[in-house]
N, C-alpha and C positions, 0 to 999 in steps of 0.2 A: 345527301346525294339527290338531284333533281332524279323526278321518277320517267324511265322511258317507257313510252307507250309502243306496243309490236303489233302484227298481226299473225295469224297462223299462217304456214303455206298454204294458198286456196288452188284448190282442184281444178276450180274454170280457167286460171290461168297454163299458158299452154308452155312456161316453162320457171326454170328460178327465176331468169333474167326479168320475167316480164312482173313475176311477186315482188322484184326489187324494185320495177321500174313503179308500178302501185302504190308500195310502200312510198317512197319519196313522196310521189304525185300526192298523196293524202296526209302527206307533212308528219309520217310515223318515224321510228327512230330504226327497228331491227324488225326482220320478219323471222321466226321462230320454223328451222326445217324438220318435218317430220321423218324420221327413219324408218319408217314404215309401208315408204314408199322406194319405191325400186330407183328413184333418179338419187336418192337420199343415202344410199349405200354410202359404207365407207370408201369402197374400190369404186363406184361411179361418183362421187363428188372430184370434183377440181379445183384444187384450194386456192389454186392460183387464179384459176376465172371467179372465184367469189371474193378473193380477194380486190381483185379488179372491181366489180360491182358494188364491194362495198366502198372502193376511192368514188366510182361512176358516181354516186347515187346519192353518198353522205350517208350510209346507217351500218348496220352490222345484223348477224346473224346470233341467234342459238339456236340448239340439237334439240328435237324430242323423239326419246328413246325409244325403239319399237314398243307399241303398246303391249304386245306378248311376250316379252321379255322378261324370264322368269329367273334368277341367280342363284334358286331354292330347288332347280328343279330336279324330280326324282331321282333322271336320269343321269348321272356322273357326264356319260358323252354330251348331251344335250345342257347339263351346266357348263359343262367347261366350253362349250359353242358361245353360249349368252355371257360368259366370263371374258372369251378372248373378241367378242363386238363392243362389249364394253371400254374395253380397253382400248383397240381404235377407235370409238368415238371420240374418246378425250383426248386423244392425239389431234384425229379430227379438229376439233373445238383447240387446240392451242394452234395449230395450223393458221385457224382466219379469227383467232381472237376471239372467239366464241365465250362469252363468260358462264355460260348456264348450261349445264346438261336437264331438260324435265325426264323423268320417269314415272312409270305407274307403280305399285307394288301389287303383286298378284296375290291372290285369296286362295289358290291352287285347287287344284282339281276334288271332288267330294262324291262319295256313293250315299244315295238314296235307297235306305231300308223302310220296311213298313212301317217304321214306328220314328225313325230319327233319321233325319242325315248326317252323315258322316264326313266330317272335313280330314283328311290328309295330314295336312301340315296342322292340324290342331288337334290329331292323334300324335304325332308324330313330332311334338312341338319342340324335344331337344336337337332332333336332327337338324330342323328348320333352321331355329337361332343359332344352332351353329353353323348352317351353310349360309345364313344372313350376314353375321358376324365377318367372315371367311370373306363374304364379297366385299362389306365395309371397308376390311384390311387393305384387300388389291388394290380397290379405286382409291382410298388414302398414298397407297403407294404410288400409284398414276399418276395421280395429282398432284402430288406434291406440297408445296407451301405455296405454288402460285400458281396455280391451274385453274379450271374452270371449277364453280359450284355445281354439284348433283342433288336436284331439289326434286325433294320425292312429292305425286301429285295424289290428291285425294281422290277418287271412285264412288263415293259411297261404302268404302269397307270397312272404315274404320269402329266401328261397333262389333269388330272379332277382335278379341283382344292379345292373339297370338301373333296379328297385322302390326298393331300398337306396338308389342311389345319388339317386334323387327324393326320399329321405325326408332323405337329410345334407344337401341345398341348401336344405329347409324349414325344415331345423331350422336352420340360419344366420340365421330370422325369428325376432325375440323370439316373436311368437304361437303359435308353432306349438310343439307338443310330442308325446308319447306316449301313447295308449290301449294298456294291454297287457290283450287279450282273452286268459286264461290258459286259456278253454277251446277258442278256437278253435288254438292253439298244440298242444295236447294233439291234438285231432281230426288234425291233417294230421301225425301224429307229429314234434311240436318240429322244423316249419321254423324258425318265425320266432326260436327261444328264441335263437341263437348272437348277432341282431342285438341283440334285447331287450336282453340281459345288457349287450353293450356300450355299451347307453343306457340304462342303468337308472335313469341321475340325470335321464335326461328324460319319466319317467314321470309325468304328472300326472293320469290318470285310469285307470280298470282296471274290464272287466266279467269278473265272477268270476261262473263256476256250473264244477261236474265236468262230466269227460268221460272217454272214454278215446280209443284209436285208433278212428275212423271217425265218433264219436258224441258230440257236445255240449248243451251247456243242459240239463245233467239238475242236480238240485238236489244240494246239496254233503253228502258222502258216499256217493252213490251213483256216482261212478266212482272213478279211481286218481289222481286230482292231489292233491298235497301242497296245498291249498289254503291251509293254513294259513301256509306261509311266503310262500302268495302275498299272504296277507293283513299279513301283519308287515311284509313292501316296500312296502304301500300304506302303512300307518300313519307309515312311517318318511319316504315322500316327502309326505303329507300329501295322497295322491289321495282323491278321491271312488272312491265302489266302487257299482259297481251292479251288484245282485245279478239276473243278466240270465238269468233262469230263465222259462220261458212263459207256468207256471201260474199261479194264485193260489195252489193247495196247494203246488206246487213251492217256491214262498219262501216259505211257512208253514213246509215241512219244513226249508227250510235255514237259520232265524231261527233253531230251534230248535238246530240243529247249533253256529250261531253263540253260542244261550248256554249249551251245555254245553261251551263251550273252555275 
């Protein structure tokens, strides 16, 4: 499968319309909308004006999941809140064809004693995997045999191994797959890379910009990652790439990077 290249929804622009009209202009494939934004709602999107933009325009859309979006979360009310947005998203996403849902996986909340910190869900760690579990099940059920992929994104957390172990019981769901953020990998100095690697045939989406240690989203060349072979693992699994850089100039500069490869 040819790889499409996207962009994230950018914040200077002052509407979808005008991210779609960008997208085009800069000869991308899909812009990638954030839920984390109040226009990005389930109840405020209009599937039928994106639909429209996506005829206008020639590209497509996916979802990225609220970034606090927890499915593990302590609170029963509060799970079953991020369980039932889940669920409209991927209605969402079959609505305008949407193939990819991204998500983050949360590390959850932790008390700080004098002597250790104390993680929650890694006291806690049969609860977890079973409310991890519990969500895999739903969104398998949502989805169906022919819905959208939900491709969980790295953070730097993968070096808890109670994260890891929520991520091999999803991946047990046909749905469910991998976002490898190459630059948030880079920023928390290559936590996540040891897991990555290990699942690198379940990689079906990737947001590419440089970085170095401490510092991500800067456009490509302007930090130290081999971008390049990160891009030849997308090509090779046939992910979508979104070039998940802030600006507008920023993926101006890195289109440009991209065609003098």
């Amino acid at each position: 499968m040819e790889t499409k290249l996207g962009m994230q929804m950018l914040l200077e622009a002052d509407s979808i319309a005008q991210n779609a009209a960008w997208c085009r202009e800069m000869g991308l494939d899909f812009v990638e909308l954030h839920m984390s934004l109040p226009a990005c709602q389930p109840e405020a999107l209009d599937t039928g004006g994106l639909r429209a933009l996506m005829d206008r325009y020639g590209i497509f859309f996916t979802l990225h999941m609220p970034e606090d979006m927890d499915p593990a979360h302590v609170s029963e009310t509060v799970r079953e809140a991020w369980l039932t947005l889940a669920v409209q998203a991927v209605e969402t996403a079959r609505a305008i064809g949407a193939p990819v849902l991204n998500m983050h996986m949360q590390p959850g909340v932790h008390f700080t004693l004098p002597d250790r910190r104390i993680r929650i869900y890694e006291r806690d760690r049969d609860i977890y995997l079973r409310r991890m579990d519990d969500f895999g099940r739903r969104m398998q059920d949502a989805v169906g045999t022919d819905g959208p992929d939900i491709c969980l994104e790295n953070t730097g957390i993968y070096d808890l191994p109670y994260v890891c172990d929520a991520i091999e019981a999803l991946l047990c769901y046909p749905c469910f797959g991998l976002t490898w953020d190459v630059g948030h990998d880079r920023r928390s100095g290559w936590k996540d890379r040891h897991f990555v690697e290990e699942h690198r045939d379940d990689i079906r989406h990737m947001h590419l910009h440089d970085a170095y240690l401490g510092q991500d989203h800067k456009p490509l060349d302007e930090g130290d990652i081999d971008w390049k072979s990160a891009l030849s693992l997308a090509r090779r699994n046939g992910c979508r790439v979104v070039l998940e850089v802030k600006t507008l100039a920023g993926i101006r500069r890195s289109l440009e990077k991209l065609a003098d490869r």
